[in-house]
C-alpha positions as CSV (number, residue, x, y, z in Angstrom):
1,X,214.3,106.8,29.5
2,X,211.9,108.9,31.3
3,X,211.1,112.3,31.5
4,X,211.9,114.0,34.9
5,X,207.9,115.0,35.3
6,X,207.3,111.3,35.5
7,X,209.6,110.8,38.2
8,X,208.1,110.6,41.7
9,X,210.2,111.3,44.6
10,X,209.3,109.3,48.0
11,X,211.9,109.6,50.5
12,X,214.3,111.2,48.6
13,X,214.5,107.8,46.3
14,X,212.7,108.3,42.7
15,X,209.5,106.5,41.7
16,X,208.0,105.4,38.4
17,X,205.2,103.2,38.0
18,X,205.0,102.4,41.7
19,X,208.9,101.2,41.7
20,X,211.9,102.4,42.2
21,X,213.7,103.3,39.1
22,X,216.6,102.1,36.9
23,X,217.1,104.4,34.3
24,X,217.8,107.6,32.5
25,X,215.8,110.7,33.9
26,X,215.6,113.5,31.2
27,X,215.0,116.7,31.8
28,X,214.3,119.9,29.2
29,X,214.1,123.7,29.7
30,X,211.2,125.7,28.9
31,X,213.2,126.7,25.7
32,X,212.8,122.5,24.8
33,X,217.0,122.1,24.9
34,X,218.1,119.6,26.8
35,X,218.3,120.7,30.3
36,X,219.4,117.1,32.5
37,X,220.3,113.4,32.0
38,X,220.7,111.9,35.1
39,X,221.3,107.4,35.2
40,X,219.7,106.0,38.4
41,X,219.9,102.1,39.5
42,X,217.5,100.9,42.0
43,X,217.0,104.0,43.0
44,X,220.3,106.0,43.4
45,X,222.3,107.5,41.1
46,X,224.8,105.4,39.2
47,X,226.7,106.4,36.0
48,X,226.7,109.8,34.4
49,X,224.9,112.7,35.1
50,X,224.8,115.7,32.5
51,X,223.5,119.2,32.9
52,X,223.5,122.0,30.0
53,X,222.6,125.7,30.5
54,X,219.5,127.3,28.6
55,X,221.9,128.1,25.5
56,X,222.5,124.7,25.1
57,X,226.1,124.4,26.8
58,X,227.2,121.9,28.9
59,X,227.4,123.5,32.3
60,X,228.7,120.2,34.3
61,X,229.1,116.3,34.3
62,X,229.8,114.2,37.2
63,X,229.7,109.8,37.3
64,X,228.1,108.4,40.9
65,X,228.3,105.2,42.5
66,X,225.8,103.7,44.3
67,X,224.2,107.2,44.9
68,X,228.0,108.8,46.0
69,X,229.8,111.0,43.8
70,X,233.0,108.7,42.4
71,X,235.1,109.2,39.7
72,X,235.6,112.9,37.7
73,X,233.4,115.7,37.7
74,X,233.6,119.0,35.2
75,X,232.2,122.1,35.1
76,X,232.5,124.3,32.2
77,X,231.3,128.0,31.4
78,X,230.5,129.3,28.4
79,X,230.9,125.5,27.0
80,X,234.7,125.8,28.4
81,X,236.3,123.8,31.3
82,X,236.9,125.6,34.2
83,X,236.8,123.4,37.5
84,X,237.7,119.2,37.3
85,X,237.5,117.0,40.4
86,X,237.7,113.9,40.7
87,X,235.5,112.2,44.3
88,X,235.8,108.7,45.8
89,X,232.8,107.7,47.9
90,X,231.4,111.1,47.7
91,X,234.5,113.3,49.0
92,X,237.2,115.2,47.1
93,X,240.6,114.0,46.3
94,X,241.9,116.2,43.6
95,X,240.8,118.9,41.7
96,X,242.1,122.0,39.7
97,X,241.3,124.8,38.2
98,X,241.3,126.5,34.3
């Protein structure tokens, strides 16, 4: 696990220590809560990636593949669940609404 400042981008593709990363990139807010956990393999996303608002909330969570969106994404407000999709190779095939 790194911290997102340690993270240099070349080319879109994220850097540390002169390679391209495998990993978790952490992120906080200036408030020091949590802000972004994001998983990367060789370089693109893969796995889960977590964002949470200033208060602390989880605002959204989404899984990648190989760098493409695949498999469910949430987003919630005010900690509840308000949009679900769920993406295959990075487009759209369901979703609904609370």
């Amino acid at each position: 696990m790194v911290y997102k400042d340690q993270i240099h981008f070349i080319h879109g593709l994220p850097y540390h220590e002169k390679r391209l990363f495998t990993g978790v990139v952490v992120s906080r807010h200036e408030n020091g809560l949590r802000e972004m956990y994001v998983t990367y393999k060789d370089g693109e996303k893969h796995g889960l990636e977590t964002n949470w608002n200033r208060n602390g909330q989880k605002s959204s969570e989404r899984t990648y593949k190989n760098g493409k969106k695949d498999g469910l994404m949430t987003r919630y407000s005010n900690g509840q669940k308000e949009w679900e999709g769920t993406y295959k190779d990075d487009k759209l095939i369901s979703s609904g609404s609370w």
